[in-house]
N, C-alpha and C positions, 0 to 999 in steps of 0.2 A: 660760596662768595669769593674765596680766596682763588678759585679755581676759575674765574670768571676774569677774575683783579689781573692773572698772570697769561691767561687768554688775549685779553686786551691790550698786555705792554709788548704778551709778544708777537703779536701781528702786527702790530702798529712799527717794532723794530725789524722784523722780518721784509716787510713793504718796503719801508727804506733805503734796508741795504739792499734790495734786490734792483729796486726802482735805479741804484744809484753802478749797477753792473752794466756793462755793455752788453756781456755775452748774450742777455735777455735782450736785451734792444736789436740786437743783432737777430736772433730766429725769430723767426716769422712762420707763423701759422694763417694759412686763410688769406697773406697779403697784412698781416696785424701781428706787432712785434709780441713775444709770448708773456713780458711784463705787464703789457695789457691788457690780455686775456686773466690774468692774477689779481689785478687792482682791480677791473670792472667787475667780476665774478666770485675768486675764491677770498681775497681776503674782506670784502663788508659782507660775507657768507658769516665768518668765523667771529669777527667784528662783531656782530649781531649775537651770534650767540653767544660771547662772552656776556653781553651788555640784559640778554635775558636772563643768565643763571645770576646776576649781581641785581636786575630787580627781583628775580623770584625772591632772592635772598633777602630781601629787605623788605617785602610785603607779608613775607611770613613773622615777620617780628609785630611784637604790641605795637599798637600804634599812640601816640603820644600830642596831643595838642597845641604845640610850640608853635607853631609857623599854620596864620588864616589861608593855608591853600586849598582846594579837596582834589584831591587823590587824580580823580578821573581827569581835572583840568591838566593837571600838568605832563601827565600819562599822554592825553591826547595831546598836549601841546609839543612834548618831546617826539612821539611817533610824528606829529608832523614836520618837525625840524631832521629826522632824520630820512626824511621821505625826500626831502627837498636836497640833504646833504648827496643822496643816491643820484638824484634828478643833477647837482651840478657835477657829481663824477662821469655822470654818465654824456655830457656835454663835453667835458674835457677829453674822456675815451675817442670820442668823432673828431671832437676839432687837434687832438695829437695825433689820430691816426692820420685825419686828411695832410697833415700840414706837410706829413713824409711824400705826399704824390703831389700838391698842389706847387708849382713851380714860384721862389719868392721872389719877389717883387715888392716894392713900394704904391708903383703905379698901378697896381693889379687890385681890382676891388674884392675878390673874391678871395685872394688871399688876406686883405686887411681884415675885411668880415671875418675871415676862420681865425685870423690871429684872435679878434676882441673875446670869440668866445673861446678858444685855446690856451688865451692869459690869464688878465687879472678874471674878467667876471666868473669863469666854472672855479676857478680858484679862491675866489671871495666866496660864493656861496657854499663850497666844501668846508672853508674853514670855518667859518662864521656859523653855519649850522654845527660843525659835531661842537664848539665851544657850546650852543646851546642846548645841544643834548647834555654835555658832561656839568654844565651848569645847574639843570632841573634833575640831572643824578641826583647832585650836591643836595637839594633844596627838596629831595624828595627824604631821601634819607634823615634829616634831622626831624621829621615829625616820628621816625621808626628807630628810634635807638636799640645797640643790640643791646641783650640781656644779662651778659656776658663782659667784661673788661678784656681787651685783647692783651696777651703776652707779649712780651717786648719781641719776641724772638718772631713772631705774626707782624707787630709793626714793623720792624725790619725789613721784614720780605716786602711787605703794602710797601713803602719807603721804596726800596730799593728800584721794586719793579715800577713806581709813579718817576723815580729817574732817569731811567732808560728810555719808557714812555714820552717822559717828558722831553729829554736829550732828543730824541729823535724827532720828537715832534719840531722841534727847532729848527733842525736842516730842514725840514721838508719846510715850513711856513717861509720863511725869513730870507731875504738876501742879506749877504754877508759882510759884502764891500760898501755899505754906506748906511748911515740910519734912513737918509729918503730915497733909499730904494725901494722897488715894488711897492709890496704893499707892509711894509714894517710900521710905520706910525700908528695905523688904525687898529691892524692886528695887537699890534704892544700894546697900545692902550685900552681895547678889550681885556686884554690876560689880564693887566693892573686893575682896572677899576673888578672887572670878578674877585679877584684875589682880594682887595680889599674889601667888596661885598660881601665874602663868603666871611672874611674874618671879623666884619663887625655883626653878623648875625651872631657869631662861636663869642662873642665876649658880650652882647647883648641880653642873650640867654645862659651866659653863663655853660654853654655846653663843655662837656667833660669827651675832648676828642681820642680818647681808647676807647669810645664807646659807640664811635664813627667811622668804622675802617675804609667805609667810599668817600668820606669827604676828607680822610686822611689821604688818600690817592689821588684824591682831585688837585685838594690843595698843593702837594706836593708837587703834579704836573705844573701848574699853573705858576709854584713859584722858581720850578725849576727852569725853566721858559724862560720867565723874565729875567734872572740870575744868569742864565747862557748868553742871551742873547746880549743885556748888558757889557758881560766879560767879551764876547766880542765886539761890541761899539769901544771898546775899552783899548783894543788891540789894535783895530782900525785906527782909530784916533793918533797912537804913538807910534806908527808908520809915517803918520802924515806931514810934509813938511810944513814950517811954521803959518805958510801963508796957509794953506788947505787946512789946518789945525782952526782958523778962525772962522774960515764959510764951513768946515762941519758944525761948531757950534752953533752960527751963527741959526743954522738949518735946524739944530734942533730947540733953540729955542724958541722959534718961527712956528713949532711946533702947535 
């Protein structure tokens, strides 16, 4: 499980920083920058099997009748959100590869088309699905509590490595320079409302979370996200001069 937990944080930070190198953008294999031959291929390779050895992990535990879901619903329901997470990486792999040969334009239809699916849409569906995978993690795990109280020095690691995870996950979703940029509104308020779904499940039942080391990782993501992302809406803000200090508020309370 643990082994799965640090699989996960470190492909997801490994991605990141590579995605955010030149020198990868720069070689090209095949006419296709070698970053993305990494994203489309090795890293939801490794991805995937992190995310296997952390369900094996938790279907081998007793199972517990907390939460009316069965098993196989959410299993399939997760396999299909990650089918789909695949299906918009793999949209964005073509419409970033084209967009390097496709001449920009405004007036060009052919390039607006490759932008729609090169932007937000392959990048809404990428995110929005692994939240719902990491979401029926969450929700699978508290009917299989382990058997076991984790040691502080295990929650630590869980902890640390749902930081990094988290942290990184941040640069890659978010723009930076304004709360309505991209796609920041819809995204932030998915992480919030989960984060608060997962925590009034954990105080509804009473759950005992050293007894939950995936949804101690989840959560963690999820509140480390919002907490980054905040601290920089925070930063932006006191850049801004007084007039721009009132249309950013103005903009999120529009919200």
């Amino acid at each position: 499980m643990l082994t799965g937990i640090l699989l996960i944080s470190l492909v997801i930070f490994i991605a990141v920083v590579s995605y955010k190198r030149p020198r990868l953008e720069q070689r090209v294999i095949k006419k296709i920058p070698v970053i993305d031959w990494f994203i489309i291929f090795v890293f939801p390779i490794i991805f995937y099997f992190g995310l296997v050895m952390i369900i094996r992990s938790i279907m081998q535990r007793p199972r517990l009748n907390i939460l009316d879901f069965d098993d196989i619903q959410l299993l399939s329901s997760g396999a299909l959100f990650l089918i789909y997470a695949f299906v918009g990486l793999s949209v964005h792999f073509v419409g970033k590869v084209l967009s390097r040969y496709i001449k920009k334009s405004i007036q060009s239809r052919i390039y607006y088309i490759n932008e729609i699916f090169h932007g937000k849409l392959s990048h809404f569906i990428v995110f929005v699905c692994c939240y719902m995978v990491i979401f029926i993690l969450a929700l699978l795990e508290i009917n299989y509590p382990s058997t076991y109280k984790m040691s502080l020095f295990s929650a630590l690691v869980v902890m640390a490595a749902a930081i990094v995870a988290g942290f990184s996950s941040t640069k890659t979703i978010y723009y930076t320079n304004a709360w309505f940029g991209g796609y920041n509104k819809p995204l932030f308020s998915i992480t919030f409302v989960m984060l608060i779904v997962l925590a009034g499940i954990y105080r509804a039942n009473s759950l005992k979370l050293y007894y939950y080391p995936i949804n101690i990782f989840i959560s963690t993501i999820l509140f480390t996200i919002v907490c980054v992302f905040l601290a920089r809406q925070f930063l932006v803000y006191t850049r801004l001069s007084k007039r721009r200090r009132l249309k950013f508020i103005s903009r999120i309370l529009s919200a």
